[in-house]
BAFI-3210 file (N, C-alpha, C; in Angstrom, 3 decimals, decimal comma, padded with zeros to 6 digits):
// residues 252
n [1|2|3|4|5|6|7|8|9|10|11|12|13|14|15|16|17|18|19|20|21|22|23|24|25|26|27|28|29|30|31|32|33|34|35|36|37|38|39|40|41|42|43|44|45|46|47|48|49|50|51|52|53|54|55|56|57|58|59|60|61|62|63|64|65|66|67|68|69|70|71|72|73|74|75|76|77|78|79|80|81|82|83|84|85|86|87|88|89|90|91|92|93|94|95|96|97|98|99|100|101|102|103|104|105|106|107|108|109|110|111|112|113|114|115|116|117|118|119|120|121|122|123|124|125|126|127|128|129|130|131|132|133|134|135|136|137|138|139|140|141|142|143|144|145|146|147|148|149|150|151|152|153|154|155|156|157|158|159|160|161|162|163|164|165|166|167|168|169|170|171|172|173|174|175|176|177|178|179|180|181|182|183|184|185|186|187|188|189|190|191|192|193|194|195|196|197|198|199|200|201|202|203|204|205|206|207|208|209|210|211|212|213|214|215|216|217|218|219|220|221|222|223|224|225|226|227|228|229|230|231|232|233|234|235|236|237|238|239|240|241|242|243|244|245|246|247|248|249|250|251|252]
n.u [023,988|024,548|021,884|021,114|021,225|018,506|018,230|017,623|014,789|015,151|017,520|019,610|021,168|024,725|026,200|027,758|031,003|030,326|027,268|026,813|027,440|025,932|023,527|023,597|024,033|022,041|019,947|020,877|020,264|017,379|016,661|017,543|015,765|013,524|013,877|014,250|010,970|009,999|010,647|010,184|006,974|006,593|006,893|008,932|009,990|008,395|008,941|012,059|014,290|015,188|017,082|015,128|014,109|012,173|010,062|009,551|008,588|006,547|005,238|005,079|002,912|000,872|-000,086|-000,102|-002,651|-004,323|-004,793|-004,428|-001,240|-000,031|000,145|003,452|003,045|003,866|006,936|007,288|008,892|008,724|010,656|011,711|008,869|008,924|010,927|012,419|013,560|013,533|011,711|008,924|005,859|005,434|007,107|007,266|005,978|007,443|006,743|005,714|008,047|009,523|008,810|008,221|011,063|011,037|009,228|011,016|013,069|012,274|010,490|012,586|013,449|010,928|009,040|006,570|004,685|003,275|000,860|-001,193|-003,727|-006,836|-008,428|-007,713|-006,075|-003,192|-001,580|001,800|003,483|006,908|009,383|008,953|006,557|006,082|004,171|001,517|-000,946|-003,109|-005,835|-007,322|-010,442|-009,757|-010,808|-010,877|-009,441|-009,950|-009,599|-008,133|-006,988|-005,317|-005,080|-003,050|-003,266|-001,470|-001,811|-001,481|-000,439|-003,262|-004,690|-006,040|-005,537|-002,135|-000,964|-001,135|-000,017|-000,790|-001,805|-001,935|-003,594|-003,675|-004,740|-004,995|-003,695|-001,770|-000,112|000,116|-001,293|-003,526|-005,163|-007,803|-008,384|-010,905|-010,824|-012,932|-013,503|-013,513|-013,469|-014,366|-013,808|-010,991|-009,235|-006,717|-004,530|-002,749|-000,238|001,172|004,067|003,190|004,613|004,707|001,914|001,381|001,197|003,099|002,150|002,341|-000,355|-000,753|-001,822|-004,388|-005,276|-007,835|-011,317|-013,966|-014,654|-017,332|-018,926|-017,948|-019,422|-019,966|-020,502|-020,668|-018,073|-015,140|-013,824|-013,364|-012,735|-010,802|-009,844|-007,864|-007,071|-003,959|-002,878|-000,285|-000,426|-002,338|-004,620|-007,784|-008,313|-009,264|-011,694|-012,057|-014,362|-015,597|-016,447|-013,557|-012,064|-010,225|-006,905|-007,255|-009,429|-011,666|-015,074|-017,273|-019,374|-018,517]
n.v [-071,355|-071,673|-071,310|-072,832|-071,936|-071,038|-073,123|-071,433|-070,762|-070,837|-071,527|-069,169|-070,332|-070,754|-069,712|-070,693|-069,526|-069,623|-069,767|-067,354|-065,596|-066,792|-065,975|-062,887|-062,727|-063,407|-061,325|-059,341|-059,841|-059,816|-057,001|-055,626|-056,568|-055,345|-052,658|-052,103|-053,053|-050,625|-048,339|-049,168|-048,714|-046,028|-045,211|-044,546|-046,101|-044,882|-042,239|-042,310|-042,956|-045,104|-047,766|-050,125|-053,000|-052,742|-054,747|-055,446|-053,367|-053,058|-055,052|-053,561|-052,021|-053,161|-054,586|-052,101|-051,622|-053,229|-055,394|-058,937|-060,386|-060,888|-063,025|-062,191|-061,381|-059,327|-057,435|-054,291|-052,280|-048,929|-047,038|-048,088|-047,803|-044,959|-044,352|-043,179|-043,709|-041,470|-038,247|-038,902|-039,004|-036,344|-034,561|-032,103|-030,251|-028,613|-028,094|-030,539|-032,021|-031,703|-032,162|-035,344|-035,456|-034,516|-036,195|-038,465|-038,374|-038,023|-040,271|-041,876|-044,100|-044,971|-048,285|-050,561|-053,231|-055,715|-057,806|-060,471|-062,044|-063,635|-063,279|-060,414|-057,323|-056,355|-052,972|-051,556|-048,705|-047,601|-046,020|-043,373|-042,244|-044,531|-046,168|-047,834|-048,059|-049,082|-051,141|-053,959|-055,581|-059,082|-061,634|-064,727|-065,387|-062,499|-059,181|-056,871|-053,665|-050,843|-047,156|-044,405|-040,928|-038,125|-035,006|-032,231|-029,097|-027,838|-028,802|-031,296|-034,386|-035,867|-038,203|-041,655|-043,371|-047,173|-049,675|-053,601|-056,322|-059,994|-063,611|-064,978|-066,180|-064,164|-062,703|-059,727|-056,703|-054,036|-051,239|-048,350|-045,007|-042,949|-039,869|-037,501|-033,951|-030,427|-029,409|-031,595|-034,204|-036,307|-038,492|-041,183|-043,691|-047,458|-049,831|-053,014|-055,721|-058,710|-059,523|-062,268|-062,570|-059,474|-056,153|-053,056|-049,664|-047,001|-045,096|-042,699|-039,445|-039,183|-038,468|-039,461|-039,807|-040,502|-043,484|-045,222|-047,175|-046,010|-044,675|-042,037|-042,557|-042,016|-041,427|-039,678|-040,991|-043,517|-046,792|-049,232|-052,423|-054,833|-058,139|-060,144|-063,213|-064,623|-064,925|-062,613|-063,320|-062,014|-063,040|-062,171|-059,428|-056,321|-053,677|-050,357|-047,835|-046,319|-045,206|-042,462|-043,309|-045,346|-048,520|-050,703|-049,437|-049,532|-052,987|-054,704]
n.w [069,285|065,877|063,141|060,383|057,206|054,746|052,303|048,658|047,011|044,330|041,963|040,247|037,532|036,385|033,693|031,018|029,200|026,406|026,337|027,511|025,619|023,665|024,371|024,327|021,747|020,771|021,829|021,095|018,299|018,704|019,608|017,574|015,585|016,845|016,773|013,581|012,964|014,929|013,142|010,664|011,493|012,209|009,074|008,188|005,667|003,741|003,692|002,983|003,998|004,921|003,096|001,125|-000,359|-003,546|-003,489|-000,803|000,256|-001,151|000,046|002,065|001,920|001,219|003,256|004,944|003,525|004,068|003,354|001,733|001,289|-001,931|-004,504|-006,527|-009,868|-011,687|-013,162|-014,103|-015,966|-015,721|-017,187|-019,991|-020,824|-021,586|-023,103|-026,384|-029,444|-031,239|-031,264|-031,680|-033,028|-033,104|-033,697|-034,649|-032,769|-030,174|-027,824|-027,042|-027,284|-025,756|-023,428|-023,720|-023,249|-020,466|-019,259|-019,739|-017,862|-015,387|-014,698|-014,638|-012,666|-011,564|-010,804|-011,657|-009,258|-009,882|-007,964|-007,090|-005,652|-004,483|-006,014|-006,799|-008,847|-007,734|-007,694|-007,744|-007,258|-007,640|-006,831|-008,241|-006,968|-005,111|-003,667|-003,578|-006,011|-007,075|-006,665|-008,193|-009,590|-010,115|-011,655|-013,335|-016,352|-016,956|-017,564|-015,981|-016,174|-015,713|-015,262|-015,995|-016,722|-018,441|-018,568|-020,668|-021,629|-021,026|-023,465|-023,335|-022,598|-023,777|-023,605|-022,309|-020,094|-019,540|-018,087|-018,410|-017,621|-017,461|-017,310|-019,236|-022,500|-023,394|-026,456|-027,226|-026,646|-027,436|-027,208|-027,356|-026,402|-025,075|-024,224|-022,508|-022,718|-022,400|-024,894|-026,447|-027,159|-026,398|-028,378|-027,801|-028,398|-028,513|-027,901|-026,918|-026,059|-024,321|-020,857|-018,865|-018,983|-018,578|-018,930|-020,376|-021,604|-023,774|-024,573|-027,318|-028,227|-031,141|-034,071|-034,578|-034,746|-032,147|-030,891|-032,211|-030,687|-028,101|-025,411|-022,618|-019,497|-015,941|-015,139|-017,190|-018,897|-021,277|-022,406|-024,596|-024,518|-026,486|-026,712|-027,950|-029,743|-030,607|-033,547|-033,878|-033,994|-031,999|-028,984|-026,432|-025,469|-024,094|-023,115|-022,110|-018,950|-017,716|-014,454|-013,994|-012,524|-011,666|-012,410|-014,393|-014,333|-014,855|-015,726|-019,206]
ca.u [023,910|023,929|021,324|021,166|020,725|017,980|018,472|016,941|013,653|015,393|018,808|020,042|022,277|025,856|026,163|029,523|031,017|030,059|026,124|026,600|028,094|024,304|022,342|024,283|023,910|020,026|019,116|020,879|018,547|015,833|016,770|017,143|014,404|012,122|014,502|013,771|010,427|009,943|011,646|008,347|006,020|006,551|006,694|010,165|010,530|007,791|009,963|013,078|015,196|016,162|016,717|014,257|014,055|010,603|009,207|009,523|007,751|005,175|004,541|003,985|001,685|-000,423|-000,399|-000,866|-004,099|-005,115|-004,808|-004,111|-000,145|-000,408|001,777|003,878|003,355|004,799|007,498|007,160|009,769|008,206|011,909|011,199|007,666|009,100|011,609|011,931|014,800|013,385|010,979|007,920|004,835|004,984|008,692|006,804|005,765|008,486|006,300|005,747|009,243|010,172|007,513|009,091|012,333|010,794|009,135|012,175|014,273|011,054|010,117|012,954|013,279|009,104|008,779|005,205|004,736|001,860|001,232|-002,487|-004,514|-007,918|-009,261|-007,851|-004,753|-002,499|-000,384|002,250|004,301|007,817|010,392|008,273|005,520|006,293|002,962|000,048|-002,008|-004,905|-006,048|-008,115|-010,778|-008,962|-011,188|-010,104|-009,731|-010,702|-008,529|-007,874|-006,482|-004,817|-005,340|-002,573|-003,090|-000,795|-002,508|-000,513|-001,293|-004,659|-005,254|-006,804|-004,227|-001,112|000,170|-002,068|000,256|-001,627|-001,152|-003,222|-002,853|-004,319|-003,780|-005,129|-002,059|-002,107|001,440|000,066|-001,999|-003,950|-005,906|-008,185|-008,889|-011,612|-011,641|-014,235|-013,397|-014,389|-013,180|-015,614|-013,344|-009,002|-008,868|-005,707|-004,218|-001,347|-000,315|002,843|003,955|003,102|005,219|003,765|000,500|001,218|002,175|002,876|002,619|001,620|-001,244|-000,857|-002,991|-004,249|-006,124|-008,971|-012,579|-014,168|-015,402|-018,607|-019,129|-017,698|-020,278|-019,377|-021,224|-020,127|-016,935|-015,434|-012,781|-013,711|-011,237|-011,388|-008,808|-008,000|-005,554|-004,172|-002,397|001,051|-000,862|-002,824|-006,334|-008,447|-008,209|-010,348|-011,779|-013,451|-014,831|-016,564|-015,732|-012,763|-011,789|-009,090|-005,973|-007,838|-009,543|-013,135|-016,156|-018,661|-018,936|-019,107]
ca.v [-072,328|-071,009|-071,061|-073,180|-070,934|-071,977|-072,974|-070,534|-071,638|-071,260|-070,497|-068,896|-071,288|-070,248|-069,616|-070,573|-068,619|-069,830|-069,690|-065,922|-065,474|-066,847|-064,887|-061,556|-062,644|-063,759|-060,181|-058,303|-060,171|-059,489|-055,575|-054,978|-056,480|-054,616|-051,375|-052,173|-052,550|-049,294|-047,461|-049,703|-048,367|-045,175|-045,177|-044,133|-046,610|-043,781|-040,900|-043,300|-042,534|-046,357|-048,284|-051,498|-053,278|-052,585|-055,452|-055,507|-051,445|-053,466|-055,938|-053,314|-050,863|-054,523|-054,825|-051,273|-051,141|-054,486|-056,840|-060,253|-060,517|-061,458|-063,570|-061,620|-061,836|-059,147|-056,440|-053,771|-050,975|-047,576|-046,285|-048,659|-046,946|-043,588|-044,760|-043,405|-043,295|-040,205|-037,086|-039,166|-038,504|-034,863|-034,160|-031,058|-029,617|-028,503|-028,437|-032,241|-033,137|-031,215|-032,940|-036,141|-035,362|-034,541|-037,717|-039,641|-038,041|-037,598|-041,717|-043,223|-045,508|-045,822|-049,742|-051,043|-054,419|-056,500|-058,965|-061,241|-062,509|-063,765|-062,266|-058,685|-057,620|-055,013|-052,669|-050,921|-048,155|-047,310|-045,113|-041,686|-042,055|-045,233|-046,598|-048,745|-047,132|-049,404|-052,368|-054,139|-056,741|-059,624|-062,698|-065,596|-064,749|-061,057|-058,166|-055,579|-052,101|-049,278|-046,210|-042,845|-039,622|-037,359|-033,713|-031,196|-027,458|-027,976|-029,784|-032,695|-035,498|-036,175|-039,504|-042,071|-044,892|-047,917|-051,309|-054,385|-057,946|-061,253|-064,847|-065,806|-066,335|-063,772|-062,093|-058,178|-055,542|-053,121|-050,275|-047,266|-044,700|-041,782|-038,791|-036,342|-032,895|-029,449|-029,250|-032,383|-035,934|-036,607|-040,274|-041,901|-044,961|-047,881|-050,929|-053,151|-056,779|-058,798|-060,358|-062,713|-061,734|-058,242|-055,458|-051,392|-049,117|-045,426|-044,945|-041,754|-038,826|-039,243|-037,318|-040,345|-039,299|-040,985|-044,963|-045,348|-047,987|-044,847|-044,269|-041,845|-042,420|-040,906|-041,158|-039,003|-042,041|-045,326|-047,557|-050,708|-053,162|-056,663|-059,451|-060,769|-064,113|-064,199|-064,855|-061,177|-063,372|-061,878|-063,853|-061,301|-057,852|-055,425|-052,157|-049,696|-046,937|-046,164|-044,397|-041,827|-043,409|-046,883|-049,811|-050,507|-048,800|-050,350|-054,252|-054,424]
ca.w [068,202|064,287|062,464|059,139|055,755|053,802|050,436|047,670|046,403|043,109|041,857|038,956|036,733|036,226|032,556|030,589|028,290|025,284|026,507|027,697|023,793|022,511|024,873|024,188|020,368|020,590|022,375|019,597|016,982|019,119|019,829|016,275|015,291|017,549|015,963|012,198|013,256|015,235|012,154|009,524|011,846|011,807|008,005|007,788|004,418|002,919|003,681|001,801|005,455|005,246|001,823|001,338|-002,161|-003,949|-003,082|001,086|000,253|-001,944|001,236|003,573|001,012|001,386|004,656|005,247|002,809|004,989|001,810|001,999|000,485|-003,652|-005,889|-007,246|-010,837|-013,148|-012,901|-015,248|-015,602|-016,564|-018,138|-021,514|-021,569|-021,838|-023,740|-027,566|-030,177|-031,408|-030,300|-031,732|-033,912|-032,813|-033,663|-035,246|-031,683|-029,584|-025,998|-026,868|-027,395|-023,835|-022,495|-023,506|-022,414|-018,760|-018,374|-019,875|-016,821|-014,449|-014,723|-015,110|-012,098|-011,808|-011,601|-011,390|-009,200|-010,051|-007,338|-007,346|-004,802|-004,034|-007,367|-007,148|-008,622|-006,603|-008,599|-006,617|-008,316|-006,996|-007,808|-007,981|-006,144|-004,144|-003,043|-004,073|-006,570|-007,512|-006,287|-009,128|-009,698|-011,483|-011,797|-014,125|-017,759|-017,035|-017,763|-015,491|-016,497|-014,799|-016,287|-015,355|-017,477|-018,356|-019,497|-020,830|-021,985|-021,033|-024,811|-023,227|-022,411|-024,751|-022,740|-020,993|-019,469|-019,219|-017,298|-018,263|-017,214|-017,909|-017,038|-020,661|-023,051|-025,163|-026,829|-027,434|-025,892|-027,922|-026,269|-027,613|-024,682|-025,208|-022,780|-022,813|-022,019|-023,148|-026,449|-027,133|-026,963|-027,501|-028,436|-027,587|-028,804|-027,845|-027,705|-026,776|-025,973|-022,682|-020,334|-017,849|-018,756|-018,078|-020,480|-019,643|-022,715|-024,006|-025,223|-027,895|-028,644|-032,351|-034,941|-035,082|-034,131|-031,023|-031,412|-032,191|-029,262|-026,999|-024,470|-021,121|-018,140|-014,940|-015,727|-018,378|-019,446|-022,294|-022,857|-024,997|-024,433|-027,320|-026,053|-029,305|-029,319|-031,627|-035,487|-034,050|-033,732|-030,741|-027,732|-025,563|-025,547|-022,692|-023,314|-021,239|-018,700|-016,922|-013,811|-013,817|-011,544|-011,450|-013,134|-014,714|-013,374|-015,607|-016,654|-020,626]
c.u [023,526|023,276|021,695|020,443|019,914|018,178|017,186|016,178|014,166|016,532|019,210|021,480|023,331|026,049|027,608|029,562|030,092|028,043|025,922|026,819|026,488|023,565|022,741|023,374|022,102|019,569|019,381|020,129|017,415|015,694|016,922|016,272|013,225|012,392|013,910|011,837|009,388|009,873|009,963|007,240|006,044|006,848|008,213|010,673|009,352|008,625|011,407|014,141|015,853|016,010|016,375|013,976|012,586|009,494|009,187|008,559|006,496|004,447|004,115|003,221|000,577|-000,994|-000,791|-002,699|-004,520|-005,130|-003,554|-002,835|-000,332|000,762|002,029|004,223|003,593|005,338|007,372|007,902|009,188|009,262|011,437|010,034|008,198|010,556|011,934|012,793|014,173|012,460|009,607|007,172|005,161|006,053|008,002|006,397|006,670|008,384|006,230|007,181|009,756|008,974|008,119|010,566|012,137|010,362|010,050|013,067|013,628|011,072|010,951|013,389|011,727|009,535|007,469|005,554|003,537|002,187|-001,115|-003,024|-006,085|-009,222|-009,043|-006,017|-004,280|-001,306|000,389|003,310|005,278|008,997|009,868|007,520|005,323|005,214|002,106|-000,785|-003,150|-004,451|-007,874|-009,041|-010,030|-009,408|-010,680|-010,342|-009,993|-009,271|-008,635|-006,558|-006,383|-004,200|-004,153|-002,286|-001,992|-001,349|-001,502|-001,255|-002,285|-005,512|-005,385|-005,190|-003,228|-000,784|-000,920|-001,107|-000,550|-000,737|-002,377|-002,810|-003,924|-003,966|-004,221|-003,528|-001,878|-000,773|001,303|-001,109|-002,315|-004,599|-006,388|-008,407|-009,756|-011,624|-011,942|-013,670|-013,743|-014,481|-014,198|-014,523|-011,939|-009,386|-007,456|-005,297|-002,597|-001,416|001,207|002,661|003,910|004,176|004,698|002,509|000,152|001,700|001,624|003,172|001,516|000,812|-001,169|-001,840|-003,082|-005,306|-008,007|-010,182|-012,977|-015,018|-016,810|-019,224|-018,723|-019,266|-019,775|-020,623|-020,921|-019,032|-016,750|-013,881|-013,606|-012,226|-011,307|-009,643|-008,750|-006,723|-005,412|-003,078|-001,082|000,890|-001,756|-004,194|-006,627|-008,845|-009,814|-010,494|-012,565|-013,653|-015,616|-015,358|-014,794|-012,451|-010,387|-007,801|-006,654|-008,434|-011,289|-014,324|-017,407|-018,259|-019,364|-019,249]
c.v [-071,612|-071,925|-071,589|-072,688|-071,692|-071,806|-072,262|-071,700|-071,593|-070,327|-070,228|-069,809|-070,548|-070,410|-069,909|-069,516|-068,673|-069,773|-068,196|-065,458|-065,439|-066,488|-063,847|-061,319|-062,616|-062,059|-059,237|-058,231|-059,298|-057,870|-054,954|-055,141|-055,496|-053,045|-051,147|-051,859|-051,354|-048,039|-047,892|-048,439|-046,988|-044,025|-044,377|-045,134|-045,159|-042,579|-041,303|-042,316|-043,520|-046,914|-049,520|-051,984|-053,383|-053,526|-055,598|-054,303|-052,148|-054,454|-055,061|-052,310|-052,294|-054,560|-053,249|-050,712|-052,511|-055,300|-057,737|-060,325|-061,256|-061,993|-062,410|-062,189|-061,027|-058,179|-055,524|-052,114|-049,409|-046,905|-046,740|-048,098|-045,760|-043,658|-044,135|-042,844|-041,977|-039,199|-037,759|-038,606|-037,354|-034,177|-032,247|-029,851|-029,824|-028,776|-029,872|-032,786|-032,599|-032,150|-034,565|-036,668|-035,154|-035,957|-038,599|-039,681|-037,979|-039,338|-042,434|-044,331|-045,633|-047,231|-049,868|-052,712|-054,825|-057,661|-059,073|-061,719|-062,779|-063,011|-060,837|-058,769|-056,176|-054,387|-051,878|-050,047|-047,511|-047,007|-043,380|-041,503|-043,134|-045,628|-047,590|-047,973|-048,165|-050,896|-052,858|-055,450|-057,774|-061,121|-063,552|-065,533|-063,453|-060,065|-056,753|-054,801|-051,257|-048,575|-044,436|-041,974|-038,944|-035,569|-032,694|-030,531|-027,531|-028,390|-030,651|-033,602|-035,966|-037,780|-040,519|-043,788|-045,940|-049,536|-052,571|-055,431|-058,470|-062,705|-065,667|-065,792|-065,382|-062,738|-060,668|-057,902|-054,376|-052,392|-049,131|-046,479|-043,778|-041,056|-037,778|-035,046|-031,457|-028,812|-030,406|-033,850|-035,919|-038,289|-040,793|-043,702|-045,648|-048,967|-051,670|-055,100|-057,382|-059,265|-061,071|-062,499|-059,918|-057,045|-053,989|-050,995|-047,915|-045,585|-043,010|-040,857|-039,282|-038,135|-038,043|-039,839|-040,815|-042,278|-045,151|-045,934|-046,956|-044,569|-043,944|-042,247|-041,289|-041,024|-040,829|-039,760|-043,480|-045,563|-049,107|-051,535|-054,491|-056,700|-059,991|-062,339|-063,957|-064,187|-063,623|-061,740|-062,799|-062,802|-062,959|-059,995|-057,530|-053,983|-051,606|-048,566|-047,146|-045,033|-043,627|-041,966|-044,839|-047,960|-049,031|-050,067|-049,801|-051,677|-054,273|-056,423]
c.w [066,887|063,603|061,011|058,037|055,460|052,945|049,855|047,103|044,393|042,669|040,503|038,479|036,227|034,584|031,915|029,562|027,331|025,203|026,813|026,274|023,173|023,260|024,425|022,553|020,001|021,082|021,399|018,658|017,231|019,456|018,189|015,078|015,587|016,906|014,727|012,414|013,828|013,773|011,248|010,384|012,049|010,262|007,621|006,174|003,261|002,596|003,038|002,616|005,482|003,740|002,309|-000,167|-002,315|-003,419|-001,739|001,129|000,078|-000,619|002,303|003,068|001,270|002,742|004,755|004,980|003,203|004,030|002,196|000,964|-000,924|-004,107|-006,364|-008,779|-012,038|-012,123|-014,076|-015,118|-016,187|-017,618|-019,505|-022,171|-021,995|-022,390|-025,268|-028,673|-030,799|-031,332|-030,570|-033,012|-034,194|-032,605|-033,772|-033,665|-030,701|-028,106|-026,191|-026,616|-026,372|-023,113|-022,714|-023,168|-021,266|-018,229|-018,953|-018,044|-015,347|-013,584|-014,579|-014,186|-010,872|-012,084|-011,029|-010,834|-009,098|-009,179|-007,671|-006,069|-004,333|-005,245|-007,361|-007,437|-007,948|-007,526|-007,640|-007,558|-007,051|-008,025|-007,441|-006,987|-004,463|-003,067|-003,606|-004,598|-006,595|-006,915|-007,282|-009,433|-010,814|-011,525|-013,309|-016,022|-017,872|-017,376|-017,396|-016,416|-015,500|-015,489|-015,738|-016,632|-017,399|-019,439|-019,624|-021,749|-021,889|-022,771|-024,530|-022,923|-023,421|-024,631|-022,187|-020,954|-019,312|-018,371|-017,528|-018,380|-017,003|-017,728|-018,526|-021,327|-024,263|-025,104|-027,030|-026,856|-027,219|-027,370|-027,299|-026,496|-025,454|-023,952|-023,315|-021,866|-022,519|-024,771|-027,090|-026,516|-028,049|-027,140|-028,007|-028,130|-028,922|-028,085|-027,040|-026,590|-024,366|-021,952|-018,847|-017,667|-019,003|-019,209|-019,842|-021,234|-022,799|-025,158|-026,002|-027,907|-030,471|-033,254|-034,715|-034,506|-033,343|-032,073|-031,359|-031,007|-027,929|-026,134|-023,286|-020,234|-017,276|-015,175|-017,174|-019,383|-020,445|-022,780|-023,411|-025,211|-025,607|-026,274|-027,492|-029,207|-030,921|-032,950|-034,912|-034,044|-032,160|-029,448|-026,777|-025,677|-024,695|-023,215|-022,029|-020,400|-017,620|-015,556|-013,942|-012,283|-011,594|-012,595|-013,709|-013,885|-014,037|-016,301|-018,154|-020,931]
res [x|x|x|x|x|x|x|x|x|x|x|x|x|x|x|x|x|x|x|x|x|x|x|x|x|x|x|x|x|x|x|x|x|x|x|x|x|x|x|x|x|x|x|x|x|x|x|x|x|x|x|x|x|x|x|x|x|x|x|x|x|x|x|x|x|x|x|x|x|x|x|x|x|x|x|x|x|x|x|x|x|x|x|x|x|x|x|x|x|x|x|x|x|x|x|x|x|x|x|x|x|x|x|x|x|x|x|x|x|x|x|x|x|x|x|x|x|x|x|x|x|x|x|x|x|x|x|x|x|x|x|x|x|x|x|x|x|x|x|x|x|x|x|x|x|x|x|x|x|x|x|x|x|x|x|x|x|x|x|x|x|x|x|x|x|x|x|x|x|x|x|x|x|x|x|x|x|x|x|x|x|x|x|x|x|x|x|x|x|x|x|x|x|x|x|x|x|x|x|x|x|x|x|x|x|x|x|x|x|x|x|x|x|x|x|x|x|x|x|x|x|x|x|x|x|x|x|x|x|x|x|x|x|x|x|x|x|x|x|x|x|x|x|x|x|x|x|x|x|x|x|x]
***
């Protein structure tokens, strides 16, 4: 007498086409997801092995430096800073005007992204360097600064890029900088117009002797920032010292 099979405690469902089609398709998603992935995590967008538009770089310089993702609220192209129908002040010095022909050709797709969050703002520079430089206190009405030197022939700094953003409303940016170095103190001075708050512009070397209000600390940077509103009245002003590559050290 044979023996009656038992039925399977559980049987696999016969799939139609069109359901083998969206599994096939769903595992691809999910295999090149886990790919792209793989590729992030071993920082292959640093080494610029895969292209990613500035801002996906700028989300994972956040996440990598553990910060909570920021509005994104300015873009700011470095090319326009280094920008300049002709050799400048200092047509008269020939290392200057090579010196502005290197960083015309050096900089020119540097973009700075300012994103915000939780009171700090996050600047992220891409193009050259392609990272997160400063991460800055930016409470309400306040005005962070980010400060990058440029020294040449060892005569104290020629150049000092600046970045400073504000949620007040104000239409220009003025800046003095002082740095202290062994010759005694090169002043610098800049200004430009904002957009979204935000405004990138070169701060000059000049002839002017250091601001009376100049005081160094430990740092060997002062930098006094106005906000001016479009009739040029003073909206806001900060003074005090600066760090070299970063923001304020001291509250004024």
């Amino acid at each position: 007498m044979k023996e009656k099979r038992k039925a399977p405690l559980f049987r696999v469902p016969r799939l139609t086409r069109g359901q083998k089609l969206a599994r096939n398709l769903i595992c691809c998603v999910l295999l090149a997801a886990l790919l792209l992935a793989g590729l992030l995590y071993f920082d292959c967008i640093r080494l610029r092995q895969i292209p990613l538009p500035a801002e996906w770089r700028f989300r994972l310089a956040e996440r990598n430096a553990l910060l909570q993702p920021g509005e994104m609220v300015a873009r700011l192209p470095m090319k326009d800073a280094f920008y300049w129908e002709s050799p400048g002040p200092y047509s008269e010095d020939e290392d200057l005007i090579k010196l502005h022909s290197v960083l015309s050709s050096e900089y020119q797709d540097v973009r700075f992204l300012l994103g915000r969050s939780s009171g700090w703002l996050h600047i992220y520079e891409s193009g050259f360097l392609d990272r997160l430089t400063a991460v800055l206190p930016a409470g309400p009405g306040d005005v962070p600064a980010y400060l990058y030197l440029i020294h040449y022939a060892g005569n104290g700094p020629a150049l000092a890029p600046l970045i400073v953003y504000s949620d007040l409303p104000a239409a220009r940016v003025e800046a003095e900088l002082a740095v202290r170095d062994e010759a005694g103190a090169t002043v610098l001075r800049g200004g430009g117009e904002t957009e979204d708050g935000a405004c990138l512009f070169i701060a000059q070397r000049t002839e002017d002797g250091l601001p009376t209000e100049a005081v160094f600390g430990e740092s060997d940077y002062w930098l006094r920032v106005r906000l001016l509103d479009e009739n040029g009245a003073v909206l806001a002003e900060r003074s005090g010292n600066v760090s070299y590559g970063g923001g304020w050290t001291d509250e004024n």
